[in-house]
N, C-alpha and C positions, 0 to 999 in steps of 0.2 A: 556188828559193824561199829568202827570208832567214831569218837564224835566229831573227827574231822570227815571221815565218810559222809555223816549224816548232812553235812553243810551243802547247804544250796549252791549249785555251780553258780557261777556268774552269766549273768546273760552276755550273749553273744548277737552281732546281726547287726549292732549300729557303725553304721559307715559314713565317710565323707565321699560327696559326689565332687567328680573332678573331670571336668569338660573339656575336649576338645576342640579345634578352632571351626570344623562344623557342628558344633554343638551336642556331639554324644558324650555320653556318660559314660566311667569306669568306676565301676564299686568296686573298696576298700575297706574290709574287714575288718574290726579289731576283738580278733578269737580268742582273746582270754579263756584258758581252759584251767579246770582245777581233776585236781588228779580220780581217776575214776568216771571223769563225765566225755559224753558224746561230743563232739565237733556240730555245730549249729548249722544246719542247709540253708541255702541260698537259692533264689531260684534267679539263673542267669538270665533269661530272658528282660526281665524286668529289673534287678538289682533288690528285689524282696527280701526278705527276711521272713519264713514260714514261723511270724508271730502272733497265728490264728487269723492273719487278715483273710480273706477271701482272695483267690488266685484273679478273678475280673476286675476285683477292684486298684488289685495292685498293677494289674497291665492300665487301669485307666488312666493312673494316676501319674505311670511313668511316661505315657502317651502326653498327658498335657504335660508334661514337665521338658518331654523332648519339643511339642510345639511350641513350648515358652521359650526357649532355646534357638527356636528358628525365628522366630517371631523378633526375639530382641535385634538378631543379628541384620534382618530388615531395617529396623526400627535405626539401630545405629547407623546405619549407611545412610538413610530420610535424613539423620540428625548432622549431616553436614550442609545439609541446603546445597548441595551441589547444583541441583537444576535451578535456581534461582539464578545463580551467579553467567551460567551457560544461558539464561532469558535476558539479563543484563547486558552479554555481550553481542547476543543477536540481534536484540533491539536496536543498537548500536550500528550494526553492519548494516542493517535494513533503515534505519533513517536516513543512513551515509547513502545510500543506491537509489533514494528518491527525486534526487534532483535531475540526474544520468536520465532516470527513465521519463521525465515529464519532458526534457531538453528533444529528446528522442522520438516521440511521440509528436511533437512540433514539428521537427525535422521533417516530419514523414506528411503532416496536413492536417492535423487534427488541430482545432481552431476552437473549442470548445473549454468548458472548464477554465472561465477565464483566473478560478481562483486555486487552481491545482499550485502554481509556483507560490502562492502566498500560505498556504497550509503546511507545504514539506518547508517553508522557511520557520513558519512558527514550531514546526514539533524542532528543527534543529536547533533551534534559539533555548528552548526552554530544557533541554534534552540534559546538556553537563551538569544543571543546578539538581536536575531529578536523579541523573544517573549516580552523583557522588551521596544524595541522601540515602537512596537505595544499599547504597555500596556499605556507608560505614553501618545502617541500622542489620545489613545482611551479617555482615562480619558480630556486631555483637550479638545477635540472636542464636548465629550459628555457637560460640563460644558459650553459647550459656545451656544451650541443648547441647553439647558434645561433654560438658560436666554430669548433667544430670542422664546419660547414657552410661558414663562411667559408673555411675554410683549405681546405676540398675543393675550392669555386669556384675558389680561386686554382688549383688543380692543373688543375684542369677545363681551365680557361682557357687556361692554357698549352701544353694538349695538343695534342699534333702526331701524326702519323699511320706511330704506331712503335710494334710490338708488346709492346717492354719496358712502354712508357709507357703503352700505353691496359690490360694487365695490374695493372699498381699502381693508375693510376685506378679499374677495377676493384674491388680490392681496397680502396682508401680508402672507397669506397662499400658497399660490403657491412661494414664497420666502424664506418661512420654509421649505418645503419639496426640495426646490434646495438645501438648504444648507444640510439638514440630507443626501441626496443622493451624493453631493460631500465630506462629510466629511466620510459617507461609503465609497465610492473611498479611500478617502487620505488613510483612518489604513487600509483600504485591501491591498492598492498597498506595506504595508511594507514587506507583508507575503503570499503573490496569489502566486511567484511563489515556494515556499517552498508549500503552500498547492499543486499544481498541482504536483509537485516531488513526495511530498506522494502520491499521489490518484494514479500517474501512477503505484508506487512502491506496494501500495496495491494489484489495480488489476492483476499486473503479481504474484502477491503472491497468490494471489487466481487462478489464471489457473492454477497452480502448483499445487495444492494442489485439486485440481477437478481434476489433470491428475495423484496425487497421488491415490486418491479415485479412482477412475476409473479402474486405473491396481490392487487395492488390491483387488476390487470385479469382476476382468474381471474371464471368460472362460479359457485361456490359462497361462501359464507362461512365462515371460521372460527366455532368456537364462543367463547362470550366468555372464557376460561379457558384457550382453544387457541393455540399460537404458532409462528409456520412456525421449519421447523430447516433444512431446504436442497431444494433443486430441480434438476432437469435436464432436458435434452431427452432424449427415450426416442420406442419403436417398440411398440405392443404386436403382437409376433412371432407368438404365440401364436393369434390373431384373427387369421379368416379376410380379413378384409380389411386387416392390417396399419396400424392407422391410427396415425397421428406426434401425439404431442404432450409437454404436460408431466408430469413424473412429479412429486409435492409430498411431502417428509415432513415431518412438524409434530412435537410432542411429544406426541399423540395420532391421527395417523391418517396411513395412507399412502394416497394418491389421485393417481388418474390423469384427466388431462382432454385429450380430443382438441383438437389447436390446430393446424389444415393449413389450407392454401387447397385448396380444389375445382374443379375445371373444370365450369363448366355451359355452355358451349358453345364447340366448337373449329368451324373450319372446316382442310379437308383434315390431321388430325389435330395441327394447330396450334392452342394455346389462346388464343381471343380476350377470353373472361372467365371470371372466376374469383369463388369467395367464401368468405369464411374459416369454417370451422368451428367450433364452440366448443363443447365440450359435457361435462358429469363423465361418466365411462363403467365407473368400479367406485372403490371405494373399500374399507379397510377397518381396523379399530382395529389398533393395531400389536402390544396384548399378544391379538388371536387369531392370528395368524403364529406356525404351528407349525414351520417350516422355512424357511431362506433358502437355497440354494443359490447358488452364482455358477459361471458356465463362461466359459472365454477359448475363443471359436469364433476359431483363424487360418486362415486362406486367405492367397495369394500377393499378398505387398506388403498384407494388409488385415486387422482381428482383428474380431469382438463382443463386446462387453462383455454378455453377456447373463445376468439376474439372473432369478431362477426362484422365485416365494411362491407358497408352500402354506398356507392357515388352517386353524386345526385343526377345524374344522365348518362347512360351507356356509350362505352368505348369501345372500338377495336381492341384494347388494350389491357380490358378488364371486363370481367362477369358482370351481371345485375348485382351479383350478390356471394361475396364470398366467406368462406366460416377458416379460419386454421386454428389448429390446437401451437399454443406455443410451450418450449423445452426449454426449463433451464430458469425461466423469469415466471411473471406474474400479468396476468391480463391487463391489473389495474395500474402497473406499472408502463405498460403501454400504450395504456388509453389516454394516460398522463402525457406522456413525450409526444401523442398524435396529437393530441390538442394544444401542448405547447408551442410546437411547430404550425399548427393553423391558426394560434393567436398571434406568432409573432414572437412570442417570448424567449422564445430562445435563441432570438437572436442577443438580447441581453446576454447571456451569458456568454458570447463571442470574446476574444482576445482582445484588446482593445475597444472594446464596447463602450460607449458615452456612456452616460448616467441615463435612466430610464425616460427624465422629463424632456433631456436635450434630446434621446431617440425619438422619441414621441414626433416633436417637432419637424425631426428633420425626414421620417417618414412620411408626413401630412403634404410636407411640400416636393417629397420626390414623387410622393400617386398623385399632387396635381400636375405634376411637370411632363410627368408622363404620357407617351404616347405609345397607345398602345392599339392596334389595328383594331376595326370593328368592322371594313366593309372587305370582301375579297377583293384582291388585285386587278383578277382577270375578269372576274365578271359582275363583280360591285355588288351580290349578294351578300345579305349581313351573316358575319362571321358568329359559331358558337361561343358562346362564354368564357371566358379567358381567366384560369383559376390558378391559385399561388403554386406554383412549383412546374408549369406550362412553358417549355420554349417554343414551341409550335403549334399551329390550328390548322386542322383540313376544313375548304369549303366544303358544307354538304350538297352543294351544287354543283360544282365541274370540279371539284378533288383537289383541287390547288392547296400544295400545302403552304402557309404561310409563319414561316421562321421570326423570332421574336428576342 
């Protein structure tokens, strides 16, 4: 053989990797061949080169190099902060709709919350100084993460299927996503606590307005002088038939009204029709409630909110003693509103409410002024107890009821 025979071929197998826009690889060969020598294998699957690596290692390696690939491609779209900018302009809309819905809510009778108009005035006030800092610190974060995306791509791109190199890619990557997720932090933290103001301010807008809905489709009517304070779904537990509905507290009366669908006719115990219930099923003025108790019944994965009124003397009108589970709220959140309504308090928070020292007063001198019945009409026997949310008393001697 000549001594150009004897010469080592040149190796073959080293390729540049060249990506397409979903992130697959195409190997590109450069087969330098010397005369006398083999053509170098490839194995397609993976873009290997049979240069004694082990056939699992080279599928592992082309596996994360395609995950690296997908992974950036995420990574670049994060890197514009688009949902930031789309939270900017919602906050915006939804500050704007605060006013409409508190305006609305008045309209309709709701007299409470006398400082709803002053909180949707404050977030609107403070709102254009937060929104344009938001805006230009969005805008330069975004431009400084969509550099350091590019510069990853070029690495990406380059990459070849060598463990040093797909480690650093790696690493450049876990380095981009730190940075898009503290640069989310920095424009959040201008505007998180404005957005959490609204969100509160919302959802007390919406229990308002489900306790609006609620009394315009209820069973009974308010009195003219009566005004709902809050509602929920509840269970009355306590009742042998357990029936579902709403629980209503006003500023003088806690009432319960069944509100279920019924089955009146199933076939092979499937229900084919149904029909809604609707009915007042006790009620009772909130200053004879002589005890509120509340208990958290837990069971596994599940709790009851179950609230337990006692009145201090038996009525046509309510049990000795009744339990319901409530949905939706929290016991202690209702023992609160009971008790606020049987101090008085909340009548402060009315629309037009004096100041607590001028109420004070001016309540001292309407329960002296007052006259309020003590003997029946018809037959001068003394009347029962006369308690805050009371329009009327029956004599328990000849029945006369006496309106108030």
């Amino acid at each position: 053989m000549s001594e150009s025979g004897k010469k080592k071929t040149r190796k073959s197998g080293q390729f540049h990797s060249k990506s397409t826009a979903g992130g697959q690889f195409h190997a590109k060969s450069s087969t330098g061949r010397s005369k006398g020598t083999k053509k170098h294998s490839f194995t397609s699957s993976t873009g290997m080169s049979n240069m004694g690596m082990p056939a699992d290692q080279g599928s592992e390696l082309a596996a994360r190099v395609a995950s690296m690939h997908s992974r950036w491609e995420d990574l670049a779209g994060q890197a514009t902060l688009s949902p930031l900018f789309g939270m900017l302009e919602d906050l915006s809309g939804r500050i704007g709709t605060l006013p409409t819905r508190i305006a609305e809510i008045r309209r309709r009778g709701y007299i409470f919350g006398n400082d709803l108009e002053s909180r949707a005035d404050e977030l609107r006030q403070r709102w254009p100084e937060q929104h344009q800092t938001a805006q230009q610190l969005l805008e330069e974060q975004r431009r400084v993460l969509e550099r350091s995306a590019r510069d990853a791509e070029m690495f990406i791109r380059r990459l070849g299927h060598n463990e040093a190199e797909i480690f650093n890619a790696e690493s450049r990557l876990r380095s981009l996503e730190s940075n898009i997720n503290n640069a989310t932090s920095r424009v959040s933290s201008t505007f998180d606590t404005t957005q959490d103001d609204v969100q509160a301010l919302e959802s007390e807008l919406t229990s308002i307005e489900y306790l609006l809905d609620s009394l315009a489709s209820a069973s009974f009517k308010l009195y003219p002088d009566e005004h709902g304070v809050a509602v929920c779904r509840a269970v009355w537990v306590s009742d042998r038939d357990e029936p579902e509905g709403l629980l209503f507290l006003t500023d003088g009366r806690l009432i319960f009204e069944q509100r279920e669908k019924k089955a009146t006719k199933k076939v092979l115990f499937i229900t084919t029709k149904s029909e809604l219930v609707q009915e007042k099923l006790w009620e009772t003025p909130v200053g004879a409630l002589e005890e509120v108790e509340i208990q958290d019944k837990k069971k596994f994965l599940s709790s009851k909110e179950l609230l337990t009124l006692r009145p201090s003397r038996h009525t046509r009108d309510m049990p000795n003693e009744v339990t319901v589970q409530l949905k939706g709220t929290t016991n202690e959140v209702w023992k609160s509103l009971i008790n606020r309504v049987q101090s008085g308090d909340i009548e402060a928070d009315k629309v037009g409410a004096p100041p607590p020292e001028e109420q004070a007063a001016t309540e001292a001198s309407a329960s002296t002024a007052q006259d309020l019945p003590t003997k029946c009409p018809a037959c001068g026997a003394q009347l029962p107890p006369i308690f805050k949310g009371m329009h009327e008393v029956s004599c328990e001697y000849c029945g006369t009821v006496v309106r108030f």
